[in-house]
C-alpha positions as CSV (number, residue, x, y, z in Angstrom):
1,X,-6.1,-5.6,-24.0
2,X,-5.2,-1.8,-25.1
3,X,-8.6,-0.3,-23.5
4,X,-8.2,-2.5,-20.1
5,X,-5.1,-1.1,-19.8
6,X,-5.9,2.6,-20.3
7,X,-9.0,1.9,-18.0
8,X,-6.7,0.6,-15.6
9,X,-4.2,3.9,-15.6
10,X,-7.1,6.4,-15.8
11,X,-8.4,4.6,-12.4
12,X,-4.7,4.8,-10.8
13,X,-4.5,8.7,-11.8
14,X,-7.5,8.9,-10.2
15,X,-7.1,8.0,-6.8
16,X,-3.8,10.0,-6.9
17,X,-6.0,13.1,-8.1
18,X,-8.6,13.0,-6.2
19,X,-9.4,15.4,-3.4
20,X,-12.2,13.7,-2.1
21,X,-13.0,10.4,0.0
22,X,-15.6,8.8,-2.1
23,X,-14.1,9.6,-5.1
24,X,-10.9,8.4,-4.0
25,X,-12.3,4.9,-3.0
26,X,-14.4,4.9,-6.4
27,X,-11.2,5.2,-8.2
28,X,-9.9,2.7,-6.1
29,X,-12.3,0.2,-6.9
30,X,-12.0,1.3,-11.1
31,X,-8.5,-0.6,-11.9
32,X,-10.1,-4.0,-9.9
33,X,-11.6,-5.1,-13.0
34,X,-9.0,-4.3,-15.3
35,X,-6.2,-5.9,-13.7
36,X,-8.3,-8.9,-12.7
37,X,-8.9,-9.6,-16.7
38,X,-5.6,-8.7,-17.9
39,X,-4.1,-10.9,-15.1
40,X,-6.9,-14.0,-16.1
41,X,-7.1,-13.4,-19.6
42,X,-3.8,-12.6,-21.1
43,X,-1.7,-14.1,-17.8
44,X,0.9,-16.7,-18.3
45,X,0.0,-20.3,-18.6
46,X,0.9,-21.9,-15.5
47,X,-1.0,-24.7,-13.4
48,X,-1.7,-24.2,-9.7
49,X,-4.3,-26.0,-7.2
50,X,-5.6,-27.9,-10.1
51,X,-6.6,-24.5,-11.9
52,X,-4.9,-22.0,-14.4
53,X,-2.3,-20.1,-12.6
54,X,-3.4,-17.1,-14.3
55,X,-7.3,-17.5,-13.1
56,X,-6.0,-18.4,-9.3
57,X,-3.7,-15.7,-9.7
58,X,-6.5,-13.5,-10.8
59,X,-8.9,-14.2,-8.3
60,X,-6.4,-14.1,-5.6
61,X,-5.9,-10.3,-6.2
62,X,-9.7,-9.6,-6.3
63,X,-10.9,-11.6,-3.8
64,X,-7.7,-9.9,-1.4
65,X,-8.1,-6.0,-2.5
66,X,-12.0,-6.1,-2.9
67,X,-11.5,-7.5,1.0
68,X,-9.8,-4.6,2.4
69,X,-11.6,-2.2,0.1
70,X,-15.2,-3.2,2.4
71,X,-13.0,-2.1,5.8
72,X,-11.9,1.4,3.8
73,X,-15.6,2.0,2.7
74,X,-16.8,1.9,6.0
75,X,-14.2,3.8,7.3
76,X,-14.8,6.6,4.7
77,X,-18.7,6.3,5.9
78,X,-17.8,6.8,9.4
79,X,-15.9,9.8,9.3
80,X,-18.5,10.9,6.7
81,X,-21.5,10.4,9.4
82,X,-19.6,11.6,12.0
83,X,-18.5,15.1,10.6
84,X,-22.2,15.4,9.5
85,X,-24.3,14.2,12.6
86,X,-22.2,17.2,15.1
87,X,-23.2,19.8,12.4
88,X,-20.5,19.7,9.6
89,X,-21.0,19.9,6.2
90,X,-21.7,17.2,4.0
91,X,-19.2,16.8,2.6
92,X,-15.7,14.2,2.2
93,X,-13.5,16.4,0.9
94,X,-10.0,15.8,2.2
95,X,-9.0,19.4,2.3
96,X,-12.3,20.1,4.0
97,X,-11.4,17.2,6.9
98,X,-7.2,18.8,6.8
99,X,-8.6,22.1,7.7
100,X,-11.1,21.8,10.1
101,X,-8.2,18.9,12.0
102,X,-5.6,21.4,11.9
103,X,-7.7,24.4,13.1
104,X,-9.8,22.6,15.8
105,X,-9.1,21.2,19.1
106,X,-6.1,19.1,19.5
107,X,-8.4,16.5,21.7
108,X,-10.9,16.5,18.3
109,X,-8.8,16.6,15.1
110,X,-12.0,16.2,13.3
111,X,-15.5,17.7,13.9
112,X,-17.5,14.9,16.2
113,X,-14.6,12.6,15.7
114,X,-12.9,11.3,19.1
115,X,-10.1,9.7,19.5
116,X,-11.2,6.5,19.9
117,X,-13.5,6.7,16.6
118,X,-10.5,8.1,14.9
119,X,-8.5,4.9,15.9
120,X,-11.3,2.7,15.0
121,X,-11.6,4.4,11.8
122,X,-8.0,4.6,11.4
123,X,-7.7,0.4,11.4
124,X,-10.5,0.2,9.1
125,X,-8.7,2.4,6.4
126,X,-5.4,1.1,7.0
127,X,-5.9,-2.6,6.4
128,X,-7.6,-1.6,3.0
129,X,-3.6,0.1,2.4
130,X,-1.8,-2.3,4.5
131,X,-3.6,-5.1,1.8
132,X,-2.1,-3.1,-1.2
133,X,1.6,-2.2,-0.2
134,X,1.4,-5.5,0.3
135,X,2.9,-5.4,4.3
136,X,2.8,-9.0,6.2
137,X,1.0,-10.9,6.3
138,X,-1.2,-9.7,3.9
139,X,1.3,-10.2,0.8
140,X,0.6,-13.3,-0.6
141,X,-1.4,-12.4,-3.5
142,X,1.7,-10.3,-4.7
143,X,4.1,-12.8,-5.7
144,X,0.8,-15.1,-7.4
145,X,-0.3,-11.8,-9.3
146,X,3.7,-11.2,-10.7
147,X,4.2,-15.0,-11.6
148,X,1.2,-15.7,-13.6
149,X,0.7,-11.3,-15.0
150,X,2.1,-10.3,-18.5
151,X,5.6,-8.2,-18.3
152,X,3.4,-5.0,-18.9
153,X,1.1,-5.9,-16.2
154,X,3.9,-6.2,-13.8
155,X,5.5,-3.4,-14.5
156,X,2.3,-1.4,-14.2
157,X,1.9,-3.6,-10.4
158,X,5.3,-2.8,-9.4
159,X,5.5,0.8,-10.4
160,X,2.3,2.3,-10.0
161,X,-0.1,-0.3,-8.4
162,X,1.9,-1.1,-5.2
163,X,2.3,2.8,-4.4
164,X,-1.5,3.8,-4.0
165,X,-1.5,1.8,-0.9
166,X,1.7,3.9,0.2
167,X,0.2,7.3,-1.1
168,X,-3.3,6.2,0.9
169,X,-1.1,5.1,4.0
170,X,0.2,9.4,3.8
171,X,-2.5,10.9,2.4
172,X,-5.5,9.7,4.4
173,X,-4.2,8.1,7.6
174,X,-1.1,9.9,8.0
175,X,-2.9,13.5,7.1
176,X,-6.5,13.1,8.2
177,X,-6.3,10.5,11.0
178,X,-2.7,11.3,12.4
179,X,-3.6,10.5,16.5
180,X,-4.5,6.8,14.7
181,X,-1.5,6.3,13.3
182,X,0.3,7.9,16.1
183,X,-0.7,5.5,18.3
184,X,0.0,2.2,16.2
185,X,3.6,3.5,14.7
186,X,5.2,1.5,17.2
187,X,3.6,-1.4,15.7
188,X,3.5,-0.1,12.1
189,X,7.6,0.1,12.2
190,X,7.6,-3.6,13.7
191,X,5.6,-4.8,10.3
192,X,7.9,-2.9,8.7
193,X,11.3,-4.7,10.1
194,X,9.1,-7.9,9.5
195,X,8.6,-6.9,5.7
196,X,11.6,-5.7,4.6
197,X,13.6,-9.1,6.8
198,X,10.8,-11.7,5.1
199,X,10.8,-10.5,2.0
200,X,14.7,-10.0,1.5
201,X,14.9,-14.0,3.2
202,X,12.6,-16.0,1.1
203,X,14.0,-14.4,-2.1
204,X,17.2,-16.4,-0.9
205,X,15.2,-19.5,-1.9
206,X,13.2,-18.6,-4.9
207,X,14.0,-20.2,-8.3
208,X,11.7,-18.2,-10.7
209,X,13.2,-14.7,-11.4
210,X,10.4,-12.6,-11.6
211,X,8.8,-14.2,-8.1
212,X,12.1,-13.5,-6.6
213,X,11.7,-10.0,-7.7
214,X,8.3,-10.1,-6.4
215,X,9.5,-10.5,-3.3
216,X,12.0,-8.4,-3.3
217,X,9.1,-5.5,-3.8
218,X,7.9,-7.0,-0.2
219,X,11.2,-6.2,1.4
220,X,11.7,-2.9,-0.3
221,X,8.3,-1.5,0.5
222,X,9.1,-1.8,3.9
223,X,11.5,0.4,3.9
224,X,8.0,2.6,3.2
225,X,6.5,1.5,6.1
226,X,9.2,2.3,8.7
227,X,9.5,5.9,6.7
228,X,5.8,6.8,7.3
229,X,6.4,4.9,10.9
230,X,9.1,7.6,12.1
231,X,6.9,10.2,10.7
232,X,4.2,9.5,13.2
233,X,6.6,9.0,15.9
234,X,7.8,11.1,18.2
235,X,10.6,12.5,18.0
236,X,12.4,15.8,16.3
237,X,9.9,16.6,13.3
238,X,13.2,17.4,11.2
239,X,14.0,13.9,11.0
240,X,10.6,12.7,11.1
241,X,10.0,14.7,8.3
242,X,13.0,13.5,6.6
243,X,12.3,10.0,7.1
244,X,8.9,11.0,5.4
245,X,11.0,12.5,2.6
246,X,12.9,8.9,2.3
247,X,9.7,7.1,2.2
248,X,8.6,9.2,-1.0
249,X,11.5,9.1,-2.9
250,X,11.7,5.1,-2.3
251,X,8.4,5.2,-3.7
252,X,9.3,6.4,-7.1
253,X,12.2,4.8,-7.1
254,X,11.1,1.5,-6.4
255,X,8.8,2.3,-8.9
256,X,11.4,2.9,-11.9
257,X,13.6,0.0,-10.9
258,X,11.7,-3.2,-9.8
259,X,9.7,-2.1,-13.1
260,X,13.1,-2.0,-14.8
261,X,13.9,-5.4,-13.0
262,X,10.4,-7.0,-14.5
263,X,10.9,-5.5,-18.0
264,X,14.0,-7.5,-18.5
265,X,12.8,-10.7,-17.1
266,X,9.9,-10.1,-19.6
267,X,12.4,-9.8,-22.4
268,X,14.3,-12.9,-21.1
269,X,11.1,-14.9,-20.8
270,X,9.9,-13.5,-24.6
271,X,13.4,-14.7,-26.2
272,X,13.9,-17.9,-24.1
273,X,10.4,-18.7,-22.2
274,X,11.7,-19.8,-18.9
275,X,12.1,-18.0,-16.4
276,X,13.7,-20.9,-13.8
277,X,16.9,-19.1,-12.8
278,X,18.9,-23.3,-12.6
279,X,17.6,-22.9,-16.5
280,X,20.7,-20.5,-17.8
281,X,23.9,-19.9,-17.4
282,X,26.3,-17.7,-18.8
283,X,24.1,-15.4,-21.3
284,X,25.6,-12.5,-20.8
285,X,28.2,-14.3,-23.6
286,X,24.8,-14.1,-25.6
287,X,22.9,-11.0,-24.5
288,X,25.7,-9.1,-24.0
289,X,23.2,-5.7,-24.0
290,X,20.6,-7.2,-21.6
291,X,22.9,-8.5,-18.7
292,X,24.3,-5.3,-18.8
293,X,21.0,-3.8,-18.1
294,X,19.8,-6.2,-15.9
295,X,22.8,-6.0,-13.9
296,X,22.6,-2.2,-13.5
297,X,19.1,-2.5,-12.2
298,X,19.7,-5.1,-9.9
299,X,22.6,-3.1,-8.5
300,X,20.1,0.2,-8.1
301,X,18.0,-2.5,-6.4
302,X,20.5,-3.0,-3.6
303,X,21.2,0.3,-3.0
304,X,24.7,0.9,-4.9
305,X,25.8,4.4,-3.8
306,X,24.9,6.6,-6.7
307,X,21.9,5.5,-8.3
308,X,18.2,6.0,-6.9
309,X,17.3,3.6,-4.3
310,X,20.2,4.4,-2.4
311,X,19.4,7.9,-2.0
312,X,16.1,6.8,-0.9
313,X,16.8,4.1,1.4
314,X,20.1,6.0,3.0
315,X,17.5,9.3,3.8
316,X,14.9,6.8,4.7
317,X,17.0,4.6,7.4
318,X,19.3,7.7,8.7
319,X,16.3,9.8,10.0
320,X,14.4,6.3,10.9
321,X,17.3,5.5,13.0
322,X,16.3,8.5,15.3
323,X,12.9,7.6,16.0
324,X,13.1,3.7,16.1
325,X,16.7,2.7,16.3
326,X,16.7,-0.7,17.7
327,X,14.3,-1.6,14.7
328,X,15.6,0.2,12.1
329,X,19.3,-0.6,12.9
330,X,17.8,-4.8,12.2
331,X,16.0,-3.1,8.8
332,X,19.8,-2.2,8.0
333,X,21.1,-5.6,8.2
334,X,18.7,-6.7,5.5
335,X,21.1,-4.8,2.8
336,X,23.3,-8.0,3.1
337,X,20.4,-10.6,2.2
338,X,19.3,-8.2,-1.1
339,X,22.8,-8.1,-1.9
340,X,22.9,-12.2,-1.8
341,X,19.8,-13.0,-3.7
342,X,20.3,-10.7,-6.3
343,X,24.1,-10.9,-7.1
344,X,23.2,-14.5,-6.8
345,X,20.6,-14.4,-9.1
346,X,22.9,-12.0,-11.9
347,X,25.7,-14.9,-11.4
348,X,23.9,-17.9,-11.8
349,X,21.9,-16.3,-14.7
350,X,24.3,-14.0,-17.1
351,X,27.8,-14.7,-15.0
352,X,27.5,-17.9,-14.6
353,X,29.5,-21.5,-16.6
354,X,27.7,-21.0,-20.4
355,X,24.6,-23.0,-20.6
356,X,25.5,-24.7,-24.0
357,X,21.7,-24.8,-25.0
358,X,21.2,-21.4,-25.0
359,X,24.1,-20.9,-28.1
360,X,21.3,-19.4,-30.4
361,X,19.5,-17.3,-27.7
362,X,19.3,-13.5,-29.3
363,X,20.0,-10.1,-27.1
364,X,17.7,-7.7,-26.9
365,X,16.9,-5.6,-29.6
366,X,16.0,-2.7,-30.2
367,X,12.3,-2.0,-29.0
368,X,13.6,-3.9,-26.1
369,X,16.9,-1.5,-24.8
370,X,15.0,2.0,-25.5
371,X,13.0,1.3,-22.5
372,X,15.6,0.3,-20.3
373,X,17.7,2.9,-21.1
374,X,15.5,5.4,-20.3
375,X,14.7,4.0,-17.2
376,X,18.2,3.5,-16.6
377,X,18.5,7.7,-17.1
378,X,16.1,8.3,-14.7
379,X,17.7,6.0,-11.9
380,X,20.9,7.9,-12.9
381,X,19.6,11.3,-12.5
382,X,17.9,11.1,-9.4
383,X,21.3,8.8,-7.5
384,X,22.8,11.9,-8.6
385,X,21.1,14.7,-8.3
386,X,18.6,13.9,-5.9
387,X,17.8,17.6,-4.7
388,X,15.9,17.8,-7.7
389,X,13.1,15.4,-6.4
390,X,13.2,16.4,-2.6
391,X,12.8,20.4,-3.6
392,X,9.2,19.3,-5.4
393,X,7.9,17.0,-2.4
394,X,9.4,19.2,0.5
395,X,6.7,22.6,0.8
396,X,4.4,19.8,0.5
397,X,5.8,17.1,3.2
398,X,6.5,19.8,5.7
399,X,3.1,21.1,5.4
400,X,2.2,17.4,6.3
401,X,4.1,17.3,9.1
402,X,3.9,20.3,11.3
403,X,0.1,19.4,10.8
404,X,0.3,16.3,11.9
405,X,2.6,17.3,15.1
406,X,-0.1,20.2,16.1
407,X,-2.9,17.6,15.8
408,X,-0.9,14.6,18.0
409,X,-1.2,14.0,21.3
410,X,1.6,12.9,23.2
């Protein structure tokens, strides 16, 4: 379990290291394995379509990543063959492909590589992402994979997983095929509205906690989407760059909370093993420690003023607003459905008439709290003092977007 794990981290370091193409999509391919056994081995028991939960579960996320991982491949081939057949090197280094886009022709961001290619190729790559954010309507193997994973697992999905399709979406279409996405933003912000509305709504009628939270990740990592949409707009590249910046810091901070949010549903589930959310009632009279945990992440969830996700979501929909107003002004107006589901969620759990049956139900303990509080500390610092963040991603966000503007056509 140990070593699948560690496999499965050295693979996600990987693909955020890496500096070339192949090796990128090699990496990309390492934590497959890893997740697909811890998911079918170690998963929760559950039963689903006649099968183990955890196996369908399992599956599910192979048979869905390794899917869009074929269309990525032959992207990475194409630009590969291209740069090489009109006398490039051979070579698919990203910085190799940034430079010569930056320095060439405007009409030819990449050696041999016309637009229409680079739109072609563009699709190709971005389903693979688009597959692993998750966005609509390519997210049903998300809320499966939570369900039936072990707490660690989720975390791991939430935090880290979930964001290599977010760092791809920046790093390779956003930098290297920017025309591509350029042309499809219009669209790409649409999806986004769509994830951030459908996720936020069907948590209103979910009765397992860590699904709902599942969910939730759908809605939230739309507010990704529509960052990385206005940053391919058009528009002033000080708010497009902005609303880049918003989209960066929601993804660290979805990161720390939704894996602060499955971390105490894991310590719920080991004390109590249920998860149904009709099941309690009133526990904060028994966990005193853990619903006040659980409540401060579900509040950074929602965006309270002062904590991390609302630094990131008020950057992210401000400078969005400027770009794509009509959509992003409907985004907004999902705040008031993640407020519902999840102060709904918190009442009927820990606020809630006392459950009688749960009178010998333990709080957390020790191992349990250290955790939380140090995630709690980080989602502290940076609602505070987010200039700490934004002064380490700016130089290299900038740099990002003035190269992109050169290289787009109007």
């Amino acid at each position: 379990y140990m070593a699948l794990l560690l496999i499965l981290e050295a693979g996600v370091m990987g693909v955020f290291m890496a500096f070339d193409l192949l090796l990128f999509f090699l990496f990309w391919e390492v934590e497959l394995g890893p997740m697909f056994l811890l998911i079918g081995i170690w998963g929760i028991e559950t039963i689903k379509h006649g099968m183990p939960g955890r196996i369908y579960s399992a599956w599910k996320f192979l048979l869905y990543t390794f899917f869009g991982s074929v269309f990525m491949l032959i992207g990475i081939l194409a630009l590969y063959f291209s740069n090489v057949n009109n006398g490039g090197q051979a070579t698919a280094s990203m910085p190799y492909f940034s430079q010569h886009m930056f320095n060439g022709p405007v009409n030819i961001p990449l050696t041999g590589l016309t637009i229409s290619l680079q739109l072609l190729t563009f699709l190709l790559i971005f389903l693979a992402f688009a597959i692993k954010i998750p966005m609509f309507p390519f997210h049903t193997w998300l809320p499966d994979a939570h369900t039936d994973a072990p707490t660690e697992v989720s975390v791991i999905l939430a935090g880290i997983l979930l964001k290599m399709g977010a760092y791809g979406l920046i790093r390779v279409c956003l930098t290297l095929l920017p025309q591509g996405l350029h042309e499809f933003a219009g669209w790409l912000a649409v999806l986004a509205a769509i994830n951030i509305l459908y996720g936020a709504s069907i948590c209103l009628v979910q009765t397992d906690m860590k699904r709902l939270i599942a969910y939730s990740s759908v809605s939230h990592m739309g507010v990704i989407l529509l960052g990385v949409a206005a940053a391919a707009g058009i528009g002033n590249i000080a708010f497009r760059t902005a609303a880049l910046t918003g989209a960066t810091i929601q993804m660290f901070s979805h990161g720390i909370i939704t894996g602060m949010l499955f971390f105490c549903v894991g310590v719920i589930y080991d004390h109590a093993h249920t998860r149904e959310i009709a099941a309690f009632g009133g526990v904060a009279k028994r966990m005193p420690m853990l619903a006040t945990l659980f409540t401060f992440a579900g509040l950074a969830s929602l965006g309270l003023p002062g904590l991390a996700g609302f630094v990131a979501e008020y950057i992210t929909f401000t400078s969005s607003f400027q770009v794509w107003t009509t959509i992003t002004a409907i985004s907004v107006f999902t705040m008031i459905l993640t407020a519902s589901y999840l102060l709904w969620m918190l009442k009927r759990v820990f606020y809630g008439p006392f459950n009688q049956k749960w009178n010998w139900l333990p709080d957390a303990n020790l191992r349990e709290t250290i955790p939380l509080f140090a995630l709690a500390a980080v989602i502290v610092f940076v609602g505070i003092y987010p200039k700490f963040y934004i002064d380490v991603i700016t130089p290299s966000l900038s740099q990002i977007m003035h190269g992109v503007s050169a290289a787009i056509r109007p």
